[in-house]
C-alpha positions as CSV (number, residue, x, y, z in Angstrom):
1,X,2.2,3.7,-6.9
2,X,0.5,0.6,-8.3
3,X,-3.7,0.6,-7.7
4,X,-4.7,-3.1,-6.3
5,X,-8.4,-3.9,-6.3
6,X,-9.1,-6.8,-3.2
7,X,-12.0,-8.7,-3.1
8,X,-13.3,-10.3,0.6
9,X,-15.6,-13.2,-0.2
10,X,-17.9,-15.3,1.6
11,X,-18.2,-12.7,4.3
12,X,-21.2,-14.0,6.2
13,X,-23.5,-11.5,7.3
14,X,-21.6,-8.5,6.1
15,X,-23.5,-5.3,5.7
16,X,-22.9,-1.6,4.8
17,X,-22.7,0.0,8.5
18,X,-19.6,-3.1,9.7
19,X,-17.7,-2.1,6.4
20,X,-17.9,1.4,6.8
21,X,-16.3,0.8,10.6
22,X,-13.6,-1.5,9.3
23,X,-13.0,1.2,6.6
24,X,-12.6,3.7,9.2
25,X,-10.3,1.1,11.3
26,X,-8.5,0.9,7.6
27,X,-7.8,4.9,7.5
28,X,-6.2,4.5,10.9
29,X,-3.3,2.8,10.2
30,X,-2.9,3.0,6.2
31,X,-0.1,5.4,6.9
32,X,2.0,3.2,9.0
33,X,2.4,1.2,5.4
34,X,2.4,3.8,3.0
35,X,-0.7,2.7,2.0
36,X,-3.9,4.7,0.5
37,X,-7.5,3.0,0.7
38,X,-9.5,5.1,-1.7
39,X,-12.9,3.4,-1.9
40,X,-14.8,0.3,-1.3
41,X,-18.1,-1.5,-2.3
42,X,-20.3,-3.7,-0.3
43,X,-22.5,-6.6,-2.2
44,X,-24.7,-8.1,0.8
45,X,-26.4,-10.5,-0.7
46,X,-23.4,-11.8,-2.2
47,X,-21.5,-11.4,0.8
48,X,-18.4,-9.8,-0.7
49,X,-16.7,-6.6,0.0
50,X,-14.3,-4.7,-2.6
51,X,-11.3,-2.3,-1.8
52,X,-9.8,-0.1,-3.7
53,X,-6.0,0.8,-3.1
54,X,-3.1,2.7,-3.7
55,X,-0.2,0.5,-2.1
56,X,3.5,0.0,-2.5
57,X,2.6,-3.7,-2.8
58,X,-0.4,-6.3,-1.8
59,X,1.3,-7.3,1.4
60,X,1.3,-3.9,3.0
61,X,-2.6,-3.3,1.7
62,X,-2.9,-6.7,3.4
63,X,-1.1,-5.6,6.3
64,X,-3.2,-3.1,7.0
65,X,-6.0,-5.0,7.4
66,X,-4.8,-7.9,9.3
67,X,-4.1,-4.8,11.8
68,X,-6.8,-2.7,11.8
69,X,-9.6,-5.6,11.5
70,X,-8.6,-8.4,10.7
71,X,-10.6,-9.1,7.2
72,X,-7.7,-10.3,4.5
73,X,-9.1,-10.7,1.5
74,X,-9.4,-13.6,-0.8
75,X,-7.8,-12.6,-3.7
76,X,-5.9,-8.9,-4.8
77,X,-5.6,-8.2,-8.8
78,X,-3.7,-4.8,-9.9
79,X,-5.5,-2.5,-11.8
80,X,-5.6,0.3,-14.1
81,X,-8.2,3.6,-13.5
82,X,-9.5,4.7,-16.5
C-alpha cells in the first residue's frame, strides 16, 4: 500500500495536546477507508502539523479526516521509508 506524507499548514494556534485528540479522532475511523495513520509531528511555532500514512490513495487518507475532524491538509506527497 503506497505511504503518503500530508502536511496541514497555517494551522493557527495548533499545539501538541489538539493534535494528539484529532489523531485519536483519526484512529477511529481509519478503518472505514482502509486507511493506516502511523505517526505525526507537530511544529507549533510554525503552525504546521505532518501525517504519516498508509492509504489506498490520498482521497481516502483525506477522507478520513474531513470525517473524524475536519483538518484536510494542504498538500499530500508519496513517500518512500527508508
Amino acid at each position: 500500500m503506497p505511504l503518503y506524507m500530508d502536511e496541514h499548514k497555517h494551522v493557527k494556534g495548533v499545539t501538541a495536546k489538539a493534535v494528539a485528540e484529532a489523531h485519536a479522532k483519526d484512529l477511529k475511523v481509519q478503518g472505514k477507508y482502509g486507511v493506516h495513520f502511523r505517526n505525526y509531528w507537530v511544529d507549533e511555532k510554525q503552525e504546521k502539523i505532518f501525517c504519516l500514512v498508509d492509504a489506498p490513495d490520498p482521497q481516502a487518507a483525506a477522507r478520513v479526516h474531513k470525517e473524524a475532524h475536519g483538518l484536510l491538509a494542504d498538500e499530500v506527497h508519496e513517500v518512500t521509508q527508508g
